[in-house]
PAZA-63360 format. One record per residue (C-alpha): residue in one letter; y, z, x negated. Coordinates in steps of 0.2 Angstrom, whole numbers, plus 2048, in hexadecimal, padded with zeros to 3 digits. Each point is the difference from the previous one (the first is absolute). Example, Ala and Ser with C-alpha at 12.3 -4.5 7.8 and 13.67 -1.06 7.14 Angstrom:
REM residues 2
A7EA8277C2S8117FD7FA
This chain:
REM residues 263
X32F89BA57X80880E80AX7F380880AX80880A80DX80F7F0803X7F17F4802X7F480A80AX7FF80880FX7F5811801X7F580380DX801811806X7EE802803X7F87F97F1X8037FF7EDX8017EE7FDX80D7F8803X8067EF808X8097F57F5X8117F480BX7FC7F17F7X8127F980AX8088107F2X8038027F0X80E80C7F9X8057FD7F1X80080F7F1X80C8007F5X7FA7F67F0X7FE7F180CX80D800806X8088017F2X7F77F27F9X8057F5811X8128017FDX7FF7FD7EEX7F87EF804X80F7FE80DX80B8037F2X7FB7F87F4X7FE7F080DX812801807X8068007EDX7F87F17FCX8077F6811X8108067FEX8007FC7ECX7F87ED806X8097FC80FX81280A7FDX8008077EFX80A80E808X800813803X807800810X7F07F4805X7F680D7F8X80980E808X7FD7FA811X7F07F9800X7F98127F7X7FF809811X7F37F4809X7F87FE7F0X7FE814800X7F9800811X7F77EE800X7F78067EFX7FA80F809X7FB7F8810X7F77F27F4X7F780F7F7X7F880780EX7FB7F0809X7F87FB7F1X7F68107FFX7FC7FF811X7F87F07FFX7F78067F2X7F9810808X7FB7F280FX7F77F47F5X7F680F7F7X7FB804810X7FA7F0805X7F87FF7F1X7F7810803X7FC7FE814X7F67F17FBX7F680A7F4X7FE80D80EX7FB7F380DX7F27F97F5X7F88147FEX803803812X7F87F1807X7F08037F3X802812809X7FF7F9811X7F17F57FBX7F480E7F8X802806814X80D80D7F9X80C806811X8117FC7FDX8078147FCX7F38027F5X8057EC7F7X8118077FFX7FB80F7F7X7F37F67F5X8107F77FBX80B80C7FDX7F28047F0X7FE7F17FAX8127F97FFX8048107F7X7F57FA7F5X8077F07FBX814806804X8008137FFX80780E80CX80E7FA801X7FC7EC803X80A7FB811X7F07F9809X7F88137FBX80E808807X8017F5812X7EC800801X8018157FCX80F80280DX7F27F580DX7F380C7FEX80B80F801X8087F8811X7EE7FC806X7FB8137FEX80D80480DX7F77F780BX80E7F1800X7F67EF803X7FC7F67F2X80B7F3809X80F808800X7FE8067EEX7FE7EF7FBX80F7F880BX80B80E7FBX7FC7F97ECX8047F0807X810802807X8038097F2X7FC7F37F1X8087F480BX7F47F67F7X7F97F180AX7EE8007FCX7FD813802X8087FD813X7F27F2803X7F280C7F8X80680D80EX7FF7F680DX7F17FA7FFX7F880E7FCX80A80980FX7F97F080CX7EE8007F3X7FF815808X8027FB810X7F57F5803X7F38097F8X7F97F17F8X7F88007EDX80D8077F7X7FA8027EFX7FE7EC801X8127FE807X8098087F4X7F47F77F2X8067F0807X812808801X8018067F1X7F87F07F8X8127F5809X80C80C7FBX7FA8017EDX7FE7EE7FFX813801805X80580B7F4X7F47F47F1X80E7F4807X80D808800X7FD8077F0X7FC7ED7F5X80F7FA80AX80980E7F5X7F87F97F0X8027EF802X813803803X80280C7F3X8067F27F4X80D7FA80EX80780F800X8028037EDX8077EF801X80B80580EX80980E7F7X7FF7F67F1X80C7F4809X80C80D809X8058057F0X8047EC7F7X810800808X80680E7F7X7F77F97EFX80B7F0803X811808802X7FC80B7F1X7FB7F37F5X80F7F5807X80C80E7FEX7FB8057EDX7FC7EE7FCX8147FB805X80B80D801X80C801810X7F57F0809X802808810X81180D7FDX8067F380FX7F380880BX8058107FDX8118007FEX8057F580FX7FE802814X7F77F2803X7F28037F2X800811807X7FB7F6811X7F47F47F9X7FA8107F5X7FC80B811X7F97EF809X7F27FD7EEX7FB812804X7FE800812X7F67F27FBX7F68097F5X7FD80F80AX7F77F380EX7F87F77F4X7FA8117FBX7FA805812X7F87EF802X7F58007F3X7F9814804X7FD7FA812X7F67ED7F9X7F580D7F6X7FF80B80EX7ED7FA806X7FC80A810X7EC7FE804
């Protein structure tokens, strides 16, 4: 990760506050991206067109498209490790809140234990640090924890704000409110999390299937020599050629977005 592309310093602390909407990629990865852009426009343009010129042309969005791919990737991998780690923190912070613990003092309790399990430099140890850091200058907890939230973008850690925020307010039992709060957004997470397993086999199977097409022209091609030179060498294959994969790219599309389970 390139630390000062994907974070932004705070002038008054050390910590610093990771833009989890970022990620700039160095130079190995991106390299790595547009190798796999290559390498995919190759084997279209070999499938589809068997030509250079196919190749030629489709190399430049594969370039940027395999770069763009990269970084999306790692950026929902960044946001799924933190997910992964907020819920951790939620769980310590709540049993902080209950042992009658104030809410800075929860934080920084936190901030030790998680660097416990994910290290100095775990994401949830960074975000509770650069918390406590904020509340020491006297910012209110609230803000803290909404600036985190608009930050993550992150759905559950906007609700955990907002109640808290409305849970302060009121000045009602808080330690039990963020128990009970806590409690839902884990439980969410425990969801969200089997759903992944249970589809995990779906998506192996998904991928497994993306790439049969090309299995079956390959095994065609090598099993009878010059079975589809018509499709290639004629304008209307070349037609029905671009139409199969148009048709495979939104096949494609449609089975992410099926396996695409919002909770």
């Amino acid at each position: 990760m390139s630390g000062a592309a994907n974070c932004t310093q705070s002038a008054s602390c050390g910590r610093q506050a990771i833009r989890y909407d970022r990620y700039r990629l160095s130079v190995p990865e991106a390299v790595f991206g547009m190798l796999q852009g290559t390498a995919i426009c190759a084997l279209l343009a070999y499938t589809f067109y068997r030509s250079l010129v196919a190749f030629a042309l489709m190399l430049p969005m594969g370039l940027v498209l395999g770069a763009v791919w990269e970084r999306q990737k790692r950026l929902e991998n960044r946001r799924q490790e933190l997910a992964r780690q907020f819920k951790e923190g939620m769980t310590i912070l709540a049993a902080s809140l209950s042992a009658g613990y104030s809410i800075e003092n929860a934080l920084a309790a936190g901030v030790q234990e998680l660097s416990a399990l994910y290290g100095e430099d775990g994401l949830i140890v960074r975000e509770f640090s650069y918390m406590v850091q904020q509340i020491r200058m006297n910012r209110p907890v609230e803000w803290a924890l909404d600036e985190f939230a608009k930050r993550c973008g992150m759905e559950d850690v906007h609700s955990f704000a907002e109640v808290f925020a409305v849970a302060k307010r009121s000045s009602g039992d808080l330690g039990s409110i963020m128990r009970h709060t806590a409690e839902i957004i884990h439980d969410k997470m425990q969801v969200k999390e089997e759903i992944a397993t249970l589809t995990a086999s779906r998506r192996f199977e998904q991928k497994i299937m993306n790439l049969i097409p090309f299995f079956i022209v390959f095994y065609v091609d090598s099993a009878s020599p010059g079975f589809f030179d018509q499709m290639y060498r004629t304008m209307v294959g070349r037609i029905l050629m671009s139409g199969c994969l148009a048709t495979y790219l939104a096949s494609y599309l449609l089975s992410k977005h099926f396996l695409n389970i919002e909770v």
